[in-house]
C-alpha positions as CSV (number, residue, x, y, z in Angstrom):
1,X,-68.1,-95.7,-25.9
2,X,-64.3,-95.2,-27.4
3,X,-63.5,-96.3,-30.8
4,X,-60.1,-96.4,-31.5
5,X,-58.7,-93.9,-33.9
6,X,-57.1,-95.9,-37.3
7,X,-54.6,-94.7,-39.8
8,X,-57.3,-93.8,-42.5
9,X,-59.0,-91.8,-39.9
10,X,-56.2,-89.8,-38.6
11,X,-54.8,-87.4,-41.1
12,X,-58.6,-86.2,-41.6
13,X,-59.7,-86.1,-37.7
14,X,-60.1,-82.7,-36.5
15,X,-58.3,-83.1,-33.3
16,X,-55.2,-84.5,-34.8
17,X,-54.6,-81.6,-37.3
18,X,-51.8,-79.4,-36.7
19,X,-53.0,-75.9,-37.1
20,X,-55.9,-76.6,-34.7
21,X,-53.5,-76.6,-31.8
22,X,-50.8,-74.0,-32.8
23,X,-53.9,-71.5,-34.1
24,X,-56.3,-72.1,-31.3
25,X,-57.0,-69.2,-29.1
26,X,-57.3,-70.4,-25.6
27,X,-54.8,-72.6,-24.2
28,X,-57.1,-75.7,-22.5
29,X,-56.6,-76.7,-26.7
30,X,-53.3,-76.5,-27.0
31,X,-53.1,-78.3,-23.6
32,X,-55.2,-81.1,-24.9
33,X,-53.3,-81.7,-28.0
34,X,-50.0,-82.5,-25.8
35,X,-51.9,-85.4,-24.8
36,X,-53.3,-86.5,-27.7
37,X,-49.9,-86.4,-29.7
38,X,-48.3,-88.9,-27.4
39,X,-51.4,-91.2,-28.2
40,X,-51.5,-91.0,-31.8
41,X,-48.1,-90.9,-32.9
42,X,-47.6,-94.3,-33.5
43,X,-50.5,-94.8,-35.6
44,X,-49.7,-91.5,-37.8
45,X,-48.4,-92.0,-41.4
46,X,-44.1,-91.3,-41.6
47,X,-45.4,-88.2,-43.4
48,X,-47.6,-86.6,-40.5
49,X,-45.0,-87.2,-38.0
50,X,-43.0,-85.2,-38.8
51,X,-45.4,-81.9,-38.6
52,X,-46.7,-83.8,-35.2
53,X,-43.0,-83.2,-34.2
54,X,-43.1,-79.8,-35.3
55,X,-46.1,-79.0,-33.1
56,X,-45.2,-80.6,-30.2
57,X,-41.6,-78.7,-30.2
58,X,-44.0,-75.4,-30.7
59,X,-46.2,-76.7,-27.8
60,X,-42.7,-76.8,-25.7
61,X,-42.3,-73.1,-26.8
62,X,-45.7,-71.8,-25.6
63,X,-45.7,-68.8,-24.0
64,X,-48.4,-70.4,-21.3
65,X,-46.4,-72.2,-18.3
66,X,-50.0,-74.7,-18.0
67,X,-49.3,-75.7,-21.9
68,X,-45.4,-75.9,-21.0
69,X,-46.5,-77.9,-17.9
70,X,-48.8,-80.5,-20.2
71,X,-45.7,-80.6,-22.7
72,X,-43.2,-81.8,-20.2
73,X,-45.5,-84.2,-18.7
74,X,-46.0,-85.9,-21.7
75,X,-43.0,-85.8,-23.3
76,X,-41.6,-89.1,-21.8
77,X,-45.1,-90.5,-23.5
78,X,-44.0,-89.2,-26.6
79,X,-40.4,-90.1,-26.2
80,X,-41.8,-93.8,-25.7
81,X,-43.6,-94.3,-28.9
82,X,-41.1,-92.9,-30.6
83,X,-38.5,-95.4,-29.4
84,X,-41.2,-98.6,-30.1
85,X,-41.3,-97.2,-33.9
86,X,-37.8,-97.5,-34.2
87,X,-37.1,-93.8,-34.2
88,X,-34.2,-93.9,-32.0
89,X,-32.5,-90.8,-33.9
90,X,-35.1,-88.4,-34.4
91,X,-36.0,-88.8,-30.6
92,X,-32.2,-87.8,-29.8
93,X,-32.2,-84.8,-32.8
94,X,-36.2,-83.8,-31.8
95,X,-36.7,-84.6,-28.4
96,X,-33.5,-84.6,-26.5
97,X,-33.0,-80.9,-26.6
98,X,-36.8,-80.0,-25.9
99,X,-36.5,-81.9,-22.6
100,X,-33.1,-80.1,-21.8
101,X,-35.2,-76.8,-22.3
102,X,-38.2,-77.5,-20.1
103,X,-36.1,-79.0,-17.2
104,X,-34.6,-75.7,-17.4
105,X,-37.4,-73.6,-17.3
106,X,-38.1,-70.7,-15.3
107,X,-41.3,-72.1,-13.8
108,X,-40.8,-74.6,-11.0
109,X,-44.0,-76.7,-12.1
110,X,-42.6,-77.3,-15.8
111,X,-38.7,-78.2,-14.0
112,X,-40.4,-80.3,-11.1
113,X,-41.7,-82.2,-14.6
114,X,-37.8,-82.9,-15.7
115,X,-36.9,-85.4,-13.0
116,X,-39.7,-87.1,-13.8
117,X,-38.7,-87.5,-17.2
118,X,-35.4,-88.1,-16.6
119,X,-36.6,-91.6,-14.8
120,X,-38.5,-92.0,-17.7
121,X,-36.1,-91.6,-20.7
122,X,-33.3,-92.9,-19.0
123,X,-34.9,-96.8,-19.8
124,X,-34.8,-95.6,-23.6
125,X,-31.2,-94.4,-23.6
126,X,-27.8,-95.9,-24.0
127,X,-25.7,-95.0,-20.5
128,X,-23.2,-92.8,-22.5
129,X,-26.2,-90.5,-23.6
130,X,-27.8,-90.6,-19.8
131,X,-24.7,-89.5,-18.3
132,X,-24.3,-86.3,-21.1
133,X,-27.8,-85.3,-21.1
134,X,-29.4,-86.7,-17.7
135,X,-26.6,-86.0,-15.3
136,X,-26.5,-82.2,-16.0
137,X,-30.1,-82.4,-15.3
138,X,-29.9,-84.0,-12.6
139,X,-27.2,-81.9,-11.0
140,X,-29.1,-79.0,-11.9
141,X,-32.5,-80.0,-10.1
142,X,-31.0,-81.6,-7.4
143,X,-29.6,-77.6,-6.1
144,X,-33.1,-76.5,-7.6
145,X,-33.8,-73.0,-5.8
146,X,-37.2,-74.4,-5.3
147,X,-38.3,-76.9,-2.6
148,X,-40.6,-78.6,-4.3
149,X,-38.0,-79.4,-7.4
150,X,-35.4,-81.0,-4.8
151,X,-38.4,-82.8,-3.0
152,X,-39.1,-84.5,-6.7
153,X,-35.6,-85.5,-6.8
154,X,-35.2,-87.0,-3.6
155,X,-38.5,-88.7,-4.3
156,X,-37.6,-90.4,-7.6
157,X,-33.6,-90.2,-6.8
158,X,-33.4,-94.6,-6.3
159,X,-34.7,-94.9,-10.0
160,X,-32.0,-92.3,-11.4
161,X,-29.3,-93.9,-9.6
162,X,-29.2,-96.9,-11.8
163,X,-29.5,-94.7,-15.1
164,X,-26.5,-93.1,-14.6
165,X,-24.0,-95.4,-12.2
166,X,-25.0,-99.1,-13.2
167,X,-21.8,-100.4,-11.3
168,X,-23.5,-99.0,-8.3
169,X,-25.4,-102.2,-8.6
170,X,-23.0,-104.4,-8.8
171,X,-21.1,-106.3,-5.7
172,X,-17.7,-104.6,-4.9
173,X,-15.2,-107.1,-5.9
174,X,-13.2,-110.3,-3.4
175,X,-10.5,-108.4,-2.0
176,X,-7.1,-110.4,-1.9
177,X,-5.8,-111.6,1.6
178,X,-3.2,-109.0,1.3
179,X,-5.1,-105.5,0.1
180,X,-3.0,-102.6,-1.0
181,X,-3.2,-99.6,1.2
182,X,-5.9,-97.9,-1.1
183,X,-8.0,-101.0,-0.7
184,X,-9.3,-99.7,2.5
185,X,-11.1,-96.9,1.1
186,X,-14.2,-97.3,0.4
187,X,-14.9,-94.9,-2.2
188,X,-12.9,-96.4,-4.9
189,X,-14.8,-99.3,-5.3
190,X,-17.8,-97.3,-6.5
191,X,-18.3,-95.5,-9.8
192,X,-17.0,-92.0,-10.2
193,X,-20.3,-90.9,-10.9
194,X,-22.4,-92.3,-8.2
195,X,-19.6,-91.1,-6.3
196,X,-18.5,-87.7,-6.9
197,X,-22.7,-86.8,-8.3
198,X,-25.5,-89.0,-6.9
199,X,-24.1,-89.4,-3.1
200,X,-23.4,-86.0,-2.5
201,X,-26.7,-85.1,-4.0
202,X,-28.5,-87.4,-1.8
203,X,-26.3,-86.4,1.5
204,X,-27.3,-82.7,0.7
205,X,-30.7,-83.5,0.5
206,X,-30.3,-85.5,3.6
207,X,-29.2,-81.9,5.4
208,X,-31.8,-80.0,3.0
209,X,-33.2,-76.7,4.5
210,X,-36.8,-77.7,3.8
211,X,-38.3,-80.3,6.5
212,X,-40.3,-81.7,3.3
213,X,-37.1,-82.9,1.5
214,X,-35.9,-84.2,4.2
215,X,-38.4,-86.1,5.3
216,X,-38.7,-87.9,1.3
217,X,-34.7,-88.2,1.2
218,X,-35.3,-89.9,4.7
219,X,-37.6,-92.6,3.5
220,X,-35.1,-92.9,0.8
221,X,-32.1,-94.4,3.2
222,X,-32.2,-97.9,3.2
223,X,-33.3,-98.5,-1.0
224,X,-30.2,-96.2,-1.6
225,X,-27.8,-97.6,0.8
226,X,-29.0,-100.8,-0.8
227,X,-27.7,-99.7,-4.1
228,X,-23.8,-98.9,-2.8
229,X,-21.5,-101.5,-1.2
230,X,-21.7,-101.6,2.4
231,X,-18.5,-99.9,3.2
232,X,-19.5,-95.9,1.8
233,X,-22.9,-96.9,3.2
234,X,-21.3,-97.5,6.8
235,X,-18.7,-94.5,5.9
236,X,-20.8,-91.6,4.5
237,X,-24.8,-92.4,5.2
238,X,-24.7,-93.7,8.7
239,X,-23.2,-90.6,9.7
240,X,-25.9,-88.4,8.1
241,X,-28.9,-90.9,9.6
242,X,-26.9,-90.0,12.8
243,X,-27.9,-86.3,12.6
244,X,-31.3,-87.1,11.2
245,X,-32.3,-89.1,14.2
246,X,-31.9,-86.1,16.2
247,X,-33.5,-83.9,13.9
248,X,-36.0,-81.0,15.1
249,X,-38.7,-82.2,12.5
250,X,-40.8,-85.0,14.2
251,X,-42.0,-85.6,10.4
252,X,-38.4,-86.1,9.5
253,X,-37.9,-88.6,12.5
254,X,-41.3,-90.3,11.6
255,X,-39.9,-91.4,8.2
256,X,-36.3,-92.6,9.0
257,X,-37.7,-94.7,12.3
258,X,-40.1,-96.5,9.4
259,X,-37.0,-97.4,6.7
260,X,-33.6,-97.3,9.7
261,X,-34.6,-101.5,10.2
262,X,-33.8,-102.2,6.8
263,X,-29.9,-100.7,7.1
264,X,-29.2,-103.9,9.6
265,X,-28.9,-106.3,6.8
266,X,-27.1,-103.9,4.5
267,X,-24.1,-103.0,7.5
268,X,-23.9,-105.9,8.8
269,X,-24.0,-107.6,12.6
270,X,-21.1,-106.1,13.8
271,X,-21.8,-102.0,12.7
272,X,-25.2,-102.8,13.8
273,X,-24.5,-103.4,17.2
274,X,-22.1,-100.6,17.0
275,X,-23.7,-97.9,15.4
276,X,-27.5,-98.9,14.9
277,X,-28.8,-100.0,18.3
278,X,-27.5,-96.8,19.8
279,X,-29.9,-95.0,17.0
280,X,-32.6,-97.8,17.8
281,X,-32.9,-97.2,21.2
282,X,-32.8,-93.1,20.7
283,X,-35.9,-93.8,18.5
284,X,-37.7,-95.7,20.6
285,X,-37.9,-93.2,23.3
286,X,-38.6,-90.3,20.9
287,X,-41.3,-88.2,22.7
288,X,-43.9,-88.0,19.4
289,X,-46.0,-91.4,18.9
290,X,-45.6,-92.0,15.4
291,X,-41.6,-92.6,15.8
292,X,-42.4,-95.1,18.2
293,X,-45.1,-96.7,15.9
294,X,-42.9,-97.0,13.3
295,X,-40.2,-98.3,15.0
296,X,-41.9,-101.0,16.2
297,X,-43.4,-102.3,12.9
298,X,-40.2,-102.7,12.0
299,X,-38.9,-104.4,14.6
300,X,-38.6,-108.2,13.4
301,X,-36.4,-107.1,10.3
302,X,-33.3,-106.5,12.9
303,X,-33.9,-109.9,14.9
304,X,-32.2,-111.8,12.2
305,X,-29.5,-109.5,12.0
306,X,-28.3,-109.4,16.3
307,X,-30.1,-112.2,17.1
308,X,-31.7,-113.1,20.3
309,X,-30.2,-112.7,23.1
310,X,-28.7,-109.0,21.7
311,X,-32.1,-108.2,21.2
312,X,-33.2,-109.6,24.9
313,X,-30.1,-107.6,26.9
314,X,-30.5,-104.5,24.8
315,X,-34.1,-104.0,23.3
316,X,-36.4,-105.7,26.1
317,X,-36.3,-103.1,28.7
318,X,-37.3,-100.5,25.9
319,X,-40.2,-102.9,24.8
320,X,-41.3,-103.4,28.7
321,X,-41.3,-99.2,28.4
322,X,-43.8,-98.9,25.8
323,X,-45.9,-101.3,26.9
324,X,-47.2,-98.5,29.6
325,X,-47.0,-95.5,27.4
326,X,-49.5,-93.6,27.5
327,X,-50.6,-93.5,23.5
328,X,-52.5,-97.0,23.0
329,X,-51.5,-97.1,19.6
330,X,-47.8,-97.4,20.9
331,X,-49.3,-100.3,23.2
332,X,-50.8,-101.4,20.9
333,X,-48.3,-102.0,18.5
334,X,-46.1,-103.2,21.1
335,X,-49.3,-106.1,21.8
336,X,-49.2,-107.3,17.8
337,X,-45.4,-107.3,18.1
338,X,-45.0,-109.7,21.0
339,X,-45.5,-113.1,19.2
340,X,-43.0,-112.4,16.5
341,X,-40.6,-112.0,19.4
342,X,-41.9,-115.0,21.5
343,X,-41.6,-117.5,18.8
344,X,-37.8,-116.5,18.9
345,X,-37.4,-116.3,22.5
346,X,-39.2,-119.7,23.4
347,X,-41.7,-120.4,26.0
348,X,-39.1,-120.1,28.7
349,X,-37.6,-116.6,28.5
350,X,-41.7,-115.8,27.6
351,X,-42.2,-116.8,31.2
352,X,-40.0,-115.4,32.7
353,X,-39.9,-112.0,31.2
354,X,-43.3,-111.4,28.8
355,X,-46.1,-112.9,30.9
356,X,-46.7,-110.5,33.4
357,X,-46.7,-107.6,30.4
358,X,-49.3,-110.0,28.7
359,X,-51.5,-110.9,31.1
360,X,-51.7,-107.1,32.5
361,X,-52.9,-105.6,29.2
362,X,-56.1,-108.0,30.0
363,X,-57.0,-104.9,31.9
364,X,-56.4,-101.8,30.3
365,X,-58.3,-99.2,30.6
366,X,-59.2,-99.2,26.4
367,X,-61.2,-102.1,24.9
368,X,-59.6,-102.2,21.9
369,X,-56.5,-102.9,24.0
370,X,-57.7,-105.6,26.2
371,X,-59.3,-106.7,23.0
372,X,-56.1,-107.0,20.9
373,X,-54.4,-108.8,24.3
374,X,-57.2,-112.1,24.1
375,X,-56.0,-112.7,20.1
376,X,-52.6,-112.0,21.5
377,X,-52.8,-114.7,24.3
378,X,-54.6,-116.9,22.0
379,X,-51.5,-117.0,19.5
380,X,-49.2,-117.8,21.9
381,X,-51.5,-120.7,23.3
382,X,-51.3,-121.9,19.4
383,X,-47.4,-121.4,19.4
384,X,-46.7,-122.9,22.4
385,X,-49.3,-126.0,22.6
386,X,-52.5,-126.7,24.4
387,X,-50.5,-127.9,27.9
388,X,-48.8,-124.7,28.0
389,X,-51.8,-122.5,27.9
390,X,-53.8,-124.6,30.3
391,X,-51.0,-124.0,32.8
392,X,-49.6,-120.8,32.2
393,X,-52.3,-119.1,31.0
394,X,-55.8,-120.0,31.9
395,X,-56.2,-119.6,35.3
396,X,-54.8,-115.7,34.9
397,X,-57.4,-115.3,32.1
398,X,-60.4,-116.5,33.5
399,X,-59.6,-115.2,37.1
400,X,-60.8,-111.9,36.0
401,X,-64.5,-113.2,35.6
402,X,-65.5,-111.9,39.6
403,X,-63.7,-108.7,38.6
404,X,-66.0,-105.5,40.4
405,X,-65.7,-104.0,36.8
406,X,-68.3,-106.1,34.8
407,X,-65.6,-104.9,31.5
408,X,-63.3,-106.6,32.8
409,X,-65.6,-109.7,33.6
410,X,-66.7,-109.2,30.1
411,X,-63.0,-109.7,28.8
412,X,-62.6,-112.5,30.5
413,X,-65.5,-114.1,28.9
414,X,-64.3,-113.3,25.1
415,X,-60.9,-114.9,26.4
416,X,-63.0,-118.0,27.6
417,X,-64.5,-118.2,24.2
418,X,-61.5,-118.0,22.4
419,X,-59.3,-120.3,24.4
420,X,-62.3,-123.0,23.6
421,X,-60.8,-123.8,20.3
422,X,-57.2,-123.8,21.5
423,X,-57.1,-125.5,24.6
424,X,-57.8,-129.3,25.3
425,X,-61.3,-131.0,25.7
426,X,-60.8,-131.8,29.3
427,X,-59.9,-128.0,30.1
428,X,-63.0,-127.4,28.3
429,X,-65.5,-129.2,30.6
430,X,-63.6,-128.1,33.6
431,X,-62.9,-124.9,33.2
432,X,-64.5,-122.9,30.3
433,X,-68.1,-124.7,30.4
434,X,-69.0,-124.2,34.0
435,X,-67.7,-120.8,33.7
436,X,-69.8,-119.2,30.7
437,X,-72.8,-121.2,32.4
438,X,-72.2,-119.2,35.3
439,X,-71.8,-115.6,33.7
440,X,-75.6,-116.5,32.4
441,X,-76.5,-115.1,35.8
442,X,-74.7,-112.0,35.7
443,X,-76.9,-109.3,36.7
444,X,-75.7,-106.6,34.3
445,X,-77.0,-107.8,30.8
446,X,-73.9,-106.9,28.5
447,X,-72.3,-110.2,30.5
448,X,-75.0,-112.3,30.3
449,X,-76.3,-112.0,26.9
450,X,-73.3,-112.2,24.6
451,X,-72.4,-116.1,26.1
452,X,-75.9,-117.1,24.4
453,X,-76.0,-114.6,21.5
454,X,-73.3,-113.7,20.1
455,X,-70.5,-116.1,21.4
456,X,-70.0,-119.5,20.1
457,X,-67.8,-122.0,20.6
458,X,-67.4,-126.1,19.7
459,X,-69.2,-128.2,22.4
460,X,-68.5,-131.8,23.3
461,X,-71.2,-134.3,22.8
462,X,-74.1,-134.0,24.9
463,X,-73.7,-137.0,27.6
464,X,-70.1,-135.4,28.5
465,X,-71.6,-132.3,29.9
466,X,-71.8,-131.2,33.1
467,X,-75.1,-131.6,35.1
468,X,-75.2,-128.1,36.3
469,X,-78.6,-126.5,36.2
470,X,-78.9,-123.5,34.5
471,X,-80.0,-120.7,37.0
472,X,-83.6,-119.6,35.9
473,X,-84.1,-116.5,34.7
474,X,-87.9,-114.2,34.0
475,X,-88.3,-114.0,30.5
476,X,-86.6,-110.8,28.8
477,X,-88.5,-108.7,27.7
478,X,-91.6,-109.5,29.8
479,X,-94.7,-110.0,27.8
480,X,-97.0,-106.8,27.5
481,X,-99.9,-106.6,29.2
482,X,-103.5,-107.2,27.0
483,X,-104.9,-104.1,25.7
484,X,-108.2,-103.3,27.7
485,X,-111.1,-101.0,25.6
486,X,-111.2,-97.7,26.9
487,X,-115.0,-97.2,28.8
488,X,-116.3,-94.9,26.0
489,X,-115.9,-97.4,23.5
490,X,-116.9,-100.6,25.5
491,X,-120.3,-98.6,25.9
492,X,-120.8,-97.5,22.3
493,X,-120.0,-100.7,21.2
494,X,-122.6,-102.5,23.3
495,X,-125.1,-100.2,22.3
496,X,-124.6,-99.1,18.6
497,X,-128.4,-100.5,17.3
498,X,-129.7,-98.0,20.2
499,X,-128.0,-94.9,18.8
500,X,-128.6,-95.6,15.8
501,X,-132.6,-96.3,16.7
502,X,-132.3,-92.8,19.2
503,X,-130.7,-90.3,16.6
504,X,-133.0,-91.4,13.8
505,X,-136.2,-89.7,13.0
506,X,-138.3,-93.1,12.5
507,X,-137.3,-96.2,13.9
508,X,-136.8,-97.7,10.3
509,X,-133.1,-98.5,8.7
510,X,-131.3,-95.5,8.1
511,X,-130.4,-95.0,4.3
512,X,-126.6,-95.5,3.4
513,X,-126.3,-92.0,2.7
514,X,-127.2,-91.2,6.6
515,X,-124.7,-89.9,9.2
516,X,-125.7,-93.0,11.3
517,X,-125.6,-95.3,8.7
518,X,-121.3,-94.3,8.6
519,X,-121.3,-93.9,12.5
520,X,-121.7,-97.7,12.5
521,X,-119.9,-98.6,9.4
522,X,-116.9,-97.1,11.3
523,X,-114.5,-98.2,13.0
524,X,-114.7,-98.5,17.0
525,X,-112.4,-95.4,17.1
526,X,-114.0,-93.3,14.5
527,X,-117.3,-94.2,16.6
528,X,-115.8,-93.2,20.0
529,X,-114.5,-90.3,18.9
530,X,-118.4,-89.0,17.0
531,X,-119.7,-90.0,20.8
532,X,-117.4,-87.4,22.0
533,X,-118.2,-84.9,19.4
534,X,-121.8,-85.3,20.2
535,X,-121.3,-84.9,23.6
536,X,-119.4,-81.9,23.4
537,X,-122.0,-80.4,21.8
538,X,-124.8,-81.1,24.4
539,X,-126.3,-84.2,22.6
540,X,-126.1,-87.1,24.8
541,X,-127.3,-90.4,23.0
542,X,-128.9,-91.8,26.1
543,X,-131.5,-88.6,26.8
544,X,-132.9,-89.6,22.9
545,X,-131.2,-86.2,21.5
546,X,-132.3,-85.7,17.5
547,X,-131.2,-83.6,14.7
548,X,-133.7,-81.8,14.3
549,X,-134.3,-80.5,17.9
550,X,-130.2,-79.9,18.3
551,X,-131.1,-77.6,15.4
552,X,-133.9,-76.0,17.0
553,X,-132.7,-75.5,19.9
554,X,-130.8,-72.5,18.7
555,X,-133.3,-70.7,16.8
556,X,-135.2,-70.6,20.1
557,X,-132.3,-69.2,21.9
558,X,-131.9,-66.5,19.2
559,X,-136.3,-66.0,19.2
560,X,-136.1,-65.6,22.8
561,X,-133.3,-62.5,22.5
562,X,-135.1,-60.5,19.8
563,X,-138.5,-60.6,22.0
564,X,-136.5,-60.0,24.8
C-alpha cells in the first residue's frame, strides 16, 4: 500500500533530499527525482523549495538527454503546483526560462516535450506572457527540422490556438448595411496573431513534406476552421483541403474524408454546394476503402446543411455505387447508413429509389452482409409502420425461403423471425407461422434446427393457431443400439464357479490370497482378458488345465532334450 508523504516526513525522506539526485551516479535516479519533485512540492516547507528549485533547474542542465527528457515532461507538473501555492512569480523567474531552454534543445525528444508544455502552461499564464514566451516557441517548433516535432504541433495545435489569439474565438462582428471597402476582407476581422502566426503555421503543416504531419494537421481541419470566422476559413483552408483531397498519401486522404463533414456547418449552405460536394463526391469514389468508410460515417452531418433533395440529385447515385463495391465494409457501411437517410427522404422516395438496393443485399454473397440487411429492413418496418412493411416488404423477404441456396433460405428465416415483433398479428398467422412450420422440414439441418432452437419469437394464443400438422420427423440423434457381451465374456461369466473348481488343486474354497480367488473378484473385463492370457499360453479351462502340470510340463520338455 501507498502512504502519503506529510510535511514532517519530507525534509528527512531519502528520496526527497537534494544531493541524492544531483550526486547519484546513474541517471534512472536523477530521472526518478523529476517525478517526484512535481509531486512533493506542494507539501515541502517555503524553505526546502527553494533547493527543490535548485535541483530541478540542475535536472534541466543534465548532460543525459533521457534525464532532460523526464525534466521537460514534468515541468508543466511542476509549473502547476507552483501556481496552486500562489507562487505565480517564482514560476515566471524559475521556470519560465528552463522551459525556453528545453524547447530549444538539441535533442528532438526533449523539444517534441515543449509543445506539450506550451498547452499546458499556457492555462497558468496571463495572454501578454503567452504571446512573449509561448509564441516564439511555437514558431520555432512549428518549422522544427524534425518530423516528429511538427507532427506534435499539428497534433496539439487547436489547444495553442486559444492561448495565444483568444479573439479567434469570438464571433466576427454585424457588419453595417453599407461595409467599407476593407470590410470584404476577411482577414481583418481576425487577430493579428492568429493571423499572421497560427494560420500560416497550420496551412504549412497542411503542405508539410512528411505524410505523418499531414495526415494529424488533416484531422485537425474542421476543430480549427471552427475556431476562425467563416470567411478566412472559406478563403485560406478550403483551398488547402482542396489539394489535400487529391493528395498521393491514402493515409492523408483517410483522415480528412473522416473530419471534411464537419466544414458544412462552418461554410455554410451556399459554399457547400459550391465548393464541398465537388470534394464529397471526389472522396467517395477514392480507390482505397477506408476513404470511402469514412466518408460515409459522416454522412448525416451534411444532410442538415443541403438538405434533401440536394442530397437525393447529387449524393444518391454515388450511394447506389457503393452499394456494389466490392469491399463489404464499404457495403456495409453504406447498409447502417440507409435509415438515417430514409427517415429524411420518406417512405415514398424509399420506394422508389432505396428498395430494390435493400432488398438485393438479402443476398450477398457475405453473411455478415445479408445479416446487417434483415436489422436494416427491420428498422425501416419500425419507421415506417406495420402496414408498410406487410406490403412493401414481406413478400420480397420471405420469397427467398425456396431459394436453391439453403443460405439464402436460411436468411430468409432470421428475417421471418425478426419481422414477428414488427409486423401485425394477422401477418403473423398468415404469413410468418405457416412459413417457419414449414422450414421444420427442410432437409439440410442448419434450416431446420434454428426455427426450434435458437429462434424465438411472441406467439398468439393457442386456439388462434393454424391447424397445420407438423411434418413428422425420426428422432435426431437416433438412439444407440444395446451393448451386446462379447462371446468370451458371456462364457466366462456363465461358468466362473467351474474355473474356479478346474484350476484349483482341491475342490474346497480357494483362500483370498489365491489367483482364482481375484479372477472372480474381478471385473467381467479383467476376467475376460485372464481367459485370454490363459489361453494363450496353452491352458484351456475347459480340458481341467492346473498349475501345477502347466509348470511341469516344461521341465519335461527340457528332461526330454538333455537325454536326448
Amino acid at each position: 500500500p501507498s502512504y502519503p508523504l506529510t510535511p514532517p516526513h519530507l525534509p528527512s525522506h531519502p528520496l526527497t533530499s537534494p544531493p541524492l539526485p544531483s550526486q547519484g551516479d546513474w541517471f534512472t535516479s536523477r530521472i526518478s527525482a523529476c517525478a517526484l519533485v512535481a509531486v512533493a512540492y506542494e507539501a515541502l516547507p517555503d524553505a526546502t523549495r527553494a533547493e527543490i528549485r535548485a535541483l530541478f533547474a540542475q535536472l534541466c542542465r543534465d548532460d543525459t538527454p533521457m534525464v532532460r527528457r523526464a525534466a521537460s515532461a514534468n515541468l508543466a507538473k511542476l509549473a502547476a503546483a507552483m501556481f496552486e501555492a500562489g507562487e505565480q512569480a517564482s514560476l515566471k523567474q524559475d521556470l519560465l526560462p528552463l522551459f525556453s531552454a528545453l524547447s530549444t534543445d538539441e535533442q528532438d525528444s526533449v523539444r517534441l516535450m515543449g509543445v506539450e508544455n506550451c498547452a499546458a502552461m499556457g492555462k497558468l499564464l496571463s495572454q501578454a506572457d503567452n504571446r512573449a514566451v509561448l509564441l516564439p516557441v511555437i514558431r520555432a517548433v512549428a518549422q522544427d527540422k524534425s518530423w516528429r516535432v511538427r507532427y506534435v504541433v499539428a497534433e496539439h495545435i487547436c489547444e495553442l490556438l486559444p492561448h495565444v489569439g483568444p479573439e479567434a474565438r469570438r464571433p466576427p462582428p454585424t457588419p453595417p448595411l453599407t461595409p467599407p471597402p476593407h470590410a470584404l476582407t476577411p482577414t481583418l476581422t481576425l487577430h493579428q496573431v492568429t493571423r499572421d502566426e497560427m494560420l500560416p503555421a497550420f496551412l504549412g503543416m497542411m503542405h508539410d513534406t512528411e505524410a505523418e504531419v499531414r495526415t494529424a494537421a488533416a484531422f485537425k481541419v474542421t476543430a480549427f476552421s471552427e475556431l476562425l470566422p467563416a470567411g478566412l476559413a472559406e478563403g485560406l483552408v478550403l483551398p488547402c483541403v482542396r489539394d489535400v483531397c487529391s493528395d498521393k498519401s491514402q493515409h492523408v486522404r483517410a483522415a480528412l474524408a473522416s473530419v471534411i463533414m464537419g466544414l458544412a456547418p462552418v461554410v455554410g449552405k451556399p459554399v457547400t454546394i459550391e465548393k464541398l460536394l465537388p470534394l464529397f463526391l471526389q472522396l467517395l469514389k477514392d480507390e482505397f476503402p477506408e476513404v470511402r468508410l469514412n466518408l460515409i460515417a459522416t454522412l448525416h452531418a451534411l444532410n442538415a446543411v443541403v438538405g434533401v433533395d440536394l442530397l437525393a440529385q447529387s449524393l444518391l447515385p454515388a450511394i447506389a455505387e457503393l452499394a456494389e463495391d466490392r469491399q463489404w465494409r464499404v457495403r456495409l457501411a453504406i447498409i447502417e447508413y440507409i435509415p438515417l437517410l430514409a427517415a429524411q427522404l420518406g417512405a415514398s422516395f424509399f420506394d422508389e429509389k432505396l428498395s430494390v438496393m435493400c432488398l438485393g443485399w438479402l443476398q450477398d454473397c457475405v453473411h455478415t452482409i445479408r445479416e446487417a440487411a434483415t436489422l436494416n429492413l427491420q428498422k425501416l418496418a419500425q419507421l415506417f409502420g406495420p402496414e408498410w412493411a406487410q406490403k412493401h416488404l414481406l413478400p420480397h423477404v420471405l420469397a427467398p425461403h425456396t431459394h436453391t441456396n439453403y443460405l439464402y433460405r436460411l436468411t430468409a428465416l432470421y428475417a421471418a423471425t425478426g419481422f414477428a415483433a414488427v409486423v401485425s398479428h394477422d401477418a403473423l398467422l398468415t404469413s410468418i407461422l405457416p412459413l417457419v412450420l414449414q422450414m421444420t422440414a427442410d432437409p439440410v439441418p442448419n434450416v431446420s434446427c434454428p426455427p426450434s432452437r435458437r429462434h424465438h419469437f411472441p406467439l398468439p394464443h393457442p386456439h388462434t393457431l393454424p391447424t397445420h400438422p407438423r411434418p413428422c420427423r425420426p428422432p435426431w440423434p437416433p438412439p444407440r443400439p444395446p451393448v451386446l457381451m462379447p462371446p468370451l465374456l458371456s462364457r466366462c461369466a456363465s461358468t466362473r464357479p467351474r474355473l474356479c473348481s478346474s484350476c484349483c488343486r482341491s475342490s474346497t474354497p480357494p483362500s483370498s490370497n489365491s489367483r482364482s480367488s481375484r479372477a472372480c473378484s474381478a471385473s467381467p473385463r479383467t476376467a475376460t482378458r485372464m481367459s485370454v492370457t490363459s489361453q494363450a499360453k496353452g491352458c484351456s479351462p475347459a480340458r481341467g488345465c492346473r498349475p501345477a502340470e502347466r509348470q511341469a510340463a516344461p521341465a519335461r520338455r527340457r528332461g526330454a532334450h538333455k537325454g536326448g
